[in-house]
C-alpha positions, 0 to 999 in steps of 0.5 A, a space after each residue: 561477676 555481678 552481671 551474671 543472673 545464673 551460675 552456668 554463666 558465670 562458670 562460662 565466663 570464669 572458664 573462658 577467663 581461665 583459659 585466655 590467661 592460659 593462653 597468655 602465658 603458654 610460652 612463660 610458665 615461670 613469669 606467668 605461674 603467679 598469675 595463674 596461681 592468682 586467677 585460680 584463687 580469684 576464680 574460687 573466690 568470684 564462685 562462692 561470692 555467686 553462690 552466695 549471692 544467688 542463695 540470697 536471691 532465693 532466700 529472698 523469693 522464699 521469705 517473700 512466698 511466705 509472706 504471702 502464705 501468712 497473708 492469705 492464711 490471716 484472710 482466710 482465717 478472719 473471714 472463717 471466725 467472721 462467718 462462725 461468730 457473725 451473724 452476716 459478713 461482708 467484704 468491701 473493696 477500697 471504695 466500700 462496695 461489696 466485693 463478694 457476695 453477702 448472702 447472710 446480709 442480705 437475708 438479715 436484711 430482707 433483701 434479694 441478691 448477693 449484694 455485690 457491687 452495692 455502695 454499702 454505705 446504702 445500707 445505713 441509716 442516714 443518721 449513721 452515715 458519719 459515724 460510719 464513715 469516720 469510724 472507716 478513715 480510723 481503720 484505713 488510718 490504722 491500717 496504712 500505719 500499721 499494715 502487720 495488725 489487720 484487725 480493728 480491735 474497735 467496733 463500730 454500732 450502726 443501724 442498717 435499713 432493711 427491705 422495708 426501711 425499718 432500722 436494724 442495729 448492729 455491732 460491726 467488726 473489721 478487719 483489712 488487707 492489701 488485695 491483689 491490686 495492692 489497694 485495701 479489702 476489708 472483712 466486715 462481721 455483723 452482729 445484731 444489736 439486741 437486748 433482752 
């Protein structure tokens, strides 16, 4: 009963169970009556603990479907309010390269291209690189402790460097996932820094 993967093969076993306990008592009715009475109420038994156990499985495979529905809705959904509320956005795999293409950033920054496969640590001002890149093992720390909140409630202010070297300052928001292959992605929404 608990090697059976489908419900058509375990009434196939329970069948041939049956019939070979008929077929045991066939010239013993009276002796063998408890017996048969006993398979029968076993066999109902056995049924609806494999119905059960195969609800189970499907509830599990539905829950864990879901899970991945609300992952990617909370993907889509944070990349949307980055893009509406951000001037530039980015989407860095695990080694901090740009992932996707960043077309609002490179315009900020005045450079060509979509940006993709850039370090982006090759943007920031020399003088920001630290604090970037311990503001990044805070996200990453926080992310691994706490996988169900992805977004960073802290920004981070860096400079980037524009086409021509010239720094331009900038509040930069988080947000990270667990990509397809399990490693994390992370959503970045930049806004400039400006005083009026």
């Amino acid at each position: 009963a608990k090697e059976a993967n489908s419900s058509q093969a375990f009434k196939s076993y329970l069948a041939v169970h049956n019939l070979l306990v008929l077929l045991r008592f066939r010239h013993d009715w009276e002796g063998g009556l408890p017996w048969i009475i006993g398979t029968l109420v076993m066999d109902r038994m056995l049924l609806d603990w494999q119905v059960s156990k195969l609800e189970r499985r499907r509830s599990r495979e539905e829950l864990a479907m879901a899970h991945v529905c609300l992952e990617q809705a909370a993907e889509v959904t944070t990349k949307r309010l980055f893009g509406r509320f951000c001037d530039a956005t980015a989407t860095l795999n695990a080694d901090l390269d740009i992932s996707e293409p960043a077309q609002q950033l490179a315009v900020m920054l005045g450079k060509q291209g979509d940006m993709v496969g850039r370090t982006f640590s090759s943007l920031i001002d020399s003088e920001d690189l630290q604090t970037f890149a311990d503001h990044m093992e805070k996200v990453k720390r926080d992310l691994s402790e706490n996988p169900a909140d992805p977004v960073h409630s802290e920004s981070v202010q860096i400079r980037l460097l524009d086409a021509f070297a010239k720094p331009v300052p900038v509040h930069i928001f988080h947000a990270g996932f667990q990509g397809r292959d399990k490693r994390p992605v992370y959503f970045l929404g930049l806004s400039e820094t400006w005083r009026p």
